[in-house]
N, C-alpha and C positions, 0 to 999 in steps of 0.2 A: 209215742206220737211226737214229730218232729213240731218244733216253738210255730214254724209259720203255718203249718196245716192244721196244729191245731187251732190258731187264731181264725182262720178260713173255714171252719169246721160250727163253730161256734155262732155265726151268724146262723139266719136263717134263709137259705135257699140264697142264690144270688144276687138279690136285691139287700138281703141280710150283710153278707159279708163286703158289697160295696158299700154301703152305709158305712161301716164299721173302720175301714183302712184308710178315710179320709182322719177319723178321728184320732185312731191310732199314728197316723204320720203326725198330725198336729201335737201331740204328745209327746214328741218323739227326733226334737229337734237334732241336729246334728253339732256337738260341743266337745271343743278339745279343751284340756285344765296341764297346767304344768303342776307336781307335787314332787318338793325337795325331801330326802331323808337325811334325818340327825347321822345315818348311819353307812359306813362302808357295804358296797358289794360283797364282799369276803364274808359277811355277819349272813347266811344265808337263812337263819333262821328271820331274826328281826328284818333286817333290809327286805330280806325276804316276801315278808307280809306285805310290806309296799307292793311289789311284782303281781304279789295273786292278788291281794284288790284289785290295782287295776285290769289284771285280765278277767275277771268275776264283772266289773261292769261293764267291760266293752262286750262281753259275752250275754249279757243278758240284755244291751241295750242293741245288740246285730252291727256293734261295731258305731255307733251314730256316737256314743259317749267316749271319748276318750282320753284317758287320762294317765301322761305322759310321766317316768319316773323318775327322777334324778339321785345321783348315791351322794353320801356326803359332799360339802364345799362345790360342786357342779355350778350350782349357781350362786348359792348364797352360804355362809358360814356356817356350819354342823348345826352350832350351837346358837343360830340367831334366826331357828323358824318362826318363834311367835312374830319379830319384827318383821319378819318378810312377808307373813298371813296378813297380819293389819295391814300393812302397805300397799298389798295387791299385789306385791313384785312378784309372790306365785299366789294360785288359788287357792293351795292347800300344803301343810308338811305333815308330816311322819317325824315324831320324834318321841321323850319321856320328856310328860310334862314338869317332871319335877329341876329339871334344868332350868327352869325360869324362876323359880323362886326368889331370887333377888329382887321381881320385880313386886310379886306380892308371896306370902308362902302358901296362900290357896292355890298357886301354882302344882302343887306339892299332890294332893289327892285326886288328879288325871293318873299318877303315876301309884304313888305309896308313902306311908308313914309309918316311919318307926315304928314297929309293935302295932301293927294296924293288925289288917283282916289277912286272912290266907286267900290264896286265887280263887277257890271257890268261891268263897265268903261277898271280896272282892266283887265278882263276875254278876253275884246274886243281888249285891247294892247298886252298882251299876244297871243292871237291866231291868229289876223286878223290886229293886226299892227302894228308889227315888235317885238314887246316887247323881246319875248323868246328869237325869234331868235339872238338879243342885250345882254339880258343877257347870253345867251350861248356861245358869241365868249368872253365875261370876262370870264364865270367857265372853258372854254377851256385851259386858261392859270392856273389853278388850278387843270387841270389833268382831266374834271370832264365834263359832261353833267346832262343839267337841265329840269325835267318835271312838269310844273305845277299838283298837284295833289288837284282842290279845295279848297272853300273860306270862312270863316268863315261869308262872310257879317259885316256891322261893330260893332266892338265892344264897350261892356261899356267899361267905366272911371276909371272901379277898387275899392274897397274897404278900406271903411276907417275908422278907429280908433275913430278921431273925425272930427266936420264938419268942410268945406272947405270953410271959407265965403268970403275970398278974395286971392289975390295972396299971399298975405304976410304970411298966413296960410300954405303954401307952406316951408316954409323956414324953411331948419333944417330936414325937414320929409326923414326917410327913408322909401320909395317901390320899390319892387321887381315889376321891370317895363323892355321891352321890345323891342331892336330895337336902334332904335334914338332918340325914343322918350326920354330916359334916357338924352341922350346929349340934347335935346331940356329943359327938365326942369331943369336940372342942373342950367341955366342960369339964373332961375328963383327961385336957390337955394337950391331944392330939392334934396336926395342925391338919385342916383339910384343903382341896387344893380341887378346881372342877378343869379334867379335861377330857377334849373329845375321845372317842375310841381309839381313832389311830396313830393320836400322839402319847398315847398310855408307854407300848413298848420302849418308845426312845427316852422317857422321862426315865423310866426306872431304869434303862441301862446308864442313862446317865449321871445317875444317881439323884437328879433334881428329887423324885422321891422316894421314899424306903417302902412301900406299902402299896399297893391298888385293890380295889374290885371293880370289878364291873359284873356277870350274871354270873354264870356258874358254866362246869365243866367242858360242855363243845365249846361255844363261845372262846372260854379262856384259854384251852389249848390251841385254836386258831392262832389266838395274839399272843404265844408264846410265852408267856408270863414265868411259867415253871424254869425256864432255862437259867430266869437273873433270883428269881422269888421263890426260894422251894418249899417255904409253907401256909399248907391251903387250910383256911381256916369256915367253921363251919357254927351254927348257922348266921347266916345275912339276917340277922337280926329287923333290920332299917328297912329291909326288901322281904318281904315274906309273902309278897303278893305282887310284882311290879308290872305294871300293866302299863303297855302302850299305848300313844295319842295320835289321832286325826285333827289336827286344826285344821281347819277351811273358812275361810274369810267368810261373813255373815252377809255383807252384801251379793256374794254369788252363791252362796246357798240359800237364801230364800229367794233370787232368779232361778233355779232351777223349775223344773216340771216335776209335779209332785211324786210322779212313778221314778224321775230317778233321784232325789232323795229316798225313795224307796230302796230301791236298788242298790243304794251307796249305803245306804246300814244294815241289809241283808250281808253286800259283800264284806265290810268291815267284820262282822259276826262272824262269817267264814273264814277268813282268812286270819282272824285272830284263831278260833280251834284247828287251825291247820300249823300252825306255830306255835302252839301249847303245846299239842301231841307231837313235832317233831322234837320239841325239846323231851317231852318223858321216854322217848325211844331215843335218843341220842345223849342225853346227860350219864346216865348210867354206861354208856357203854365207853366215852369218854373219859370220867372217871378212874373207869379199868384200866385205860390204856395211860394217862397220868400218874396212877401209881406206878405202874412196871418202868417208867421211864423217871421213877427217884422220888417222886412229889412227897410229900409229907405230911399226913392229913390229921387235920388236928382239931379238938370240941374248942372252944373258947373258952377260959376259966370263969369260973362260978361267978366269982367277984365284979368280970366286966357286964356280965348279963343284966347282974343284979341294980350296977351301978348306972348301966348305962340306961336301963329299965326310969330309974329317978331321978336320972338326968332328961331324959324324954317328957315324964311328967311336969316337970318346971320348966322345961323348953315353950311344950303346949299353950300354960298359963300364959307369960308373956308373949309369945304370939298373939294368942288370944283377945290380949288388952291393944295390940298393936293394931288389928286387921278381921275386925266385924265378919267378913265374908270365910276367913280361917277358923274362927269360932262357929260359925253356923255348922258348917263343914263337915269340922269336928265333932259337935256333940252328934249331929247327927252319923256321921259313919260308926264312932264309939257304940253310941248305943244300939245301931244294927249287928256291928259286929260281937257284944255281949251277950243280946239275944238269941245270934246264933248257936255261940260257943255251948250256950245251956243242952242243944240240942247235940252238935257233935260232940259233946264229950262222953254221951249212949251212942252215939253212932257209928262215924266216921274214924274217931279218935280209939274209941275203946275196941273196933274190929281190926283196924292196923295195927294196935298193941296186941291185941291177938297174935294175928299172923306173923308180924316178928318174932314174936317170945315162941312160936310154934316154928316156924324155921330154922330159929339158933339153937333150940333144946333137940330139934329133930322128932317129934315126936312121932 
């Protein structure tokens, strides 16, 4: 049954259903929103998500909501949505929240941490416990409400110049790296450097740095990375769960009408599993096509896991001491995330171990 017949349907008799469409127009005002993305056109997965949100709410509002998309720098700087949401200059961006860190590092858990949760893990803190609702009484005090908008699942290691054979290899390297992860390797000597997506390939051609990540396999082969960088290093230790952000000014989000803050977290929800799943069907197949064209894929040695595992640890601490709203943050994602692990490591964990070891042995 078609949205308007069934609304016409639903009254009772004609007096029913005029009653009814005076309410539903008053519900149902007519708003247009501009929202900038951190990210290129080209990135069809992540940019992407911007695109079907907004046609997911103009679809369910009959076109009355509408809400306009800008791709990277359009209007305002990649990297300077949180300042454009406070300002009003737009209504809303699309970004990783962990780019703003600088300003506080609870910035950091819109996005991921170092050795956090996995995207499931992630997806289940966020919706079902407590997560958002934590991180949106800190963007509160930044003017700002936050919607998760999907997860990239985790990422590689990033690309590199030359190979990585121990930590000490490390020392000295500049990459364009992301998050906290930067402050977590520093410590371990590496310089880190934060830039947008589409100034990645001309840095490393230019040698400004030796190193990048940004997601994993579609993505990277887009930005050509393989061509200056041929080794791809695994796992994104930093990223094991990176999840994208809705910032939208607080002042026009609670002017909104309550059906469509409705509607704008219904669509948020959709349009993040529509950009999860296009990444588990397109990483693997990207991947394929990266080896055959030279790439070089490689574990990370033991040593940097290890180190950079208790470089993260003492990271936390001092944050902690630094920034009340970081520590809250943290214990609380930790400790959802711990509680999980208890349960996938019967689950999740021990039936993909499965299934591997039953592929590779053939049995």
């Amino acid at each position: 049954m078609k949205r308007r017949n069934f609304i016409g349907a639903v009254g009772l008799g004609t007096a029913g259903a005029a009653l009814a469409r005076p309410a539903i127009a008053q519900s149902s005002p007519e708003i247009s929103w501009r929202l900038q993305s951190s990210y290129p056109k080209s990135l069809n997965t992540i940019y992407g998500a911007s695109d079907s949100f907004s046609k997911f709410v103009s679809e369910a509002t009959d076109g009355k909501f509408k809400i306009q998309v800008f791709a990277a720098g359009e209007l305002i700087p990649p990297l300077s949505i949180v300042d454009g949401v406070q300002s009003g200059t737009v209504e809303m961006g699309h970004t990783g929240s962990y780019f703003y860190i600088g300003k506080d590092p609870a910035f950091a858990f819109g996005t991921c941490i170092p050795f956090g949760p996995n995207a499931r893990q992630q997806n289940g803190w966020f919706y079902q416990g407590g997560g958002n609702d934590l991180f949106n009484e800190f963007c509160a005090t930044y003017q700002m409400f936050h919607l998760p908008i999907g997860n990239t699942g985790t990422q590689m290691g990033g690309w590199f110049r030359k190979e990585i054979k121990s930590v000490d290899d490390l020392r000295g390297l500049k990459m364009r790296i992301g998050g906290l992860a930067g402050n977590v390797l520093s410590k371990l000597g590496l310089v880190p450097t934060q830039i947008a997506a589409g100034d990645i390939y001309p840095s490393l051609e230019r040698g400004t740095i030796d190193a990048a990540e940004f997601v994993g396999p579609y993505d990277d082969q887009s930005l050509g990375f393989a061509k200056i960088a041929p080794y791809y290093y695994f796992p994104g230790f930093w990223e094991g769960a990176a999840s994208m952000s809705l910032f939208i000014n607080l002042d026009k989000w609670n002017s909104l009408p309550e059906r469509y803050r409705a509607v704008m977290q219904q669509a948020a929800m959709a349009a993040g599993t529509e950009m999860t799943a296009k990444y588990d069907v397109q990483n693997p197949i990207a991947l394929r096509a990266l080896a055959a064209e030279g790439m070089q894929l490689r574990a990370f040695p033991v040593d940097v896991l290890e180190k950079s595992y208790a470089a993260a640890s003492e990271l936390y601490v001092e944050l902690s001491e630094r920034s009340p709203a970081f520590k809250k943050l943290l214990d609380h994602q930790i400790a959802f995330r711990d509680q999980t692990y208890q349960w996938w490591q019967i689950s999740d964990f021990s039936y993909d171990s499965l299934m591997l070891r039953a592929r590779q042995e053939k049995w």
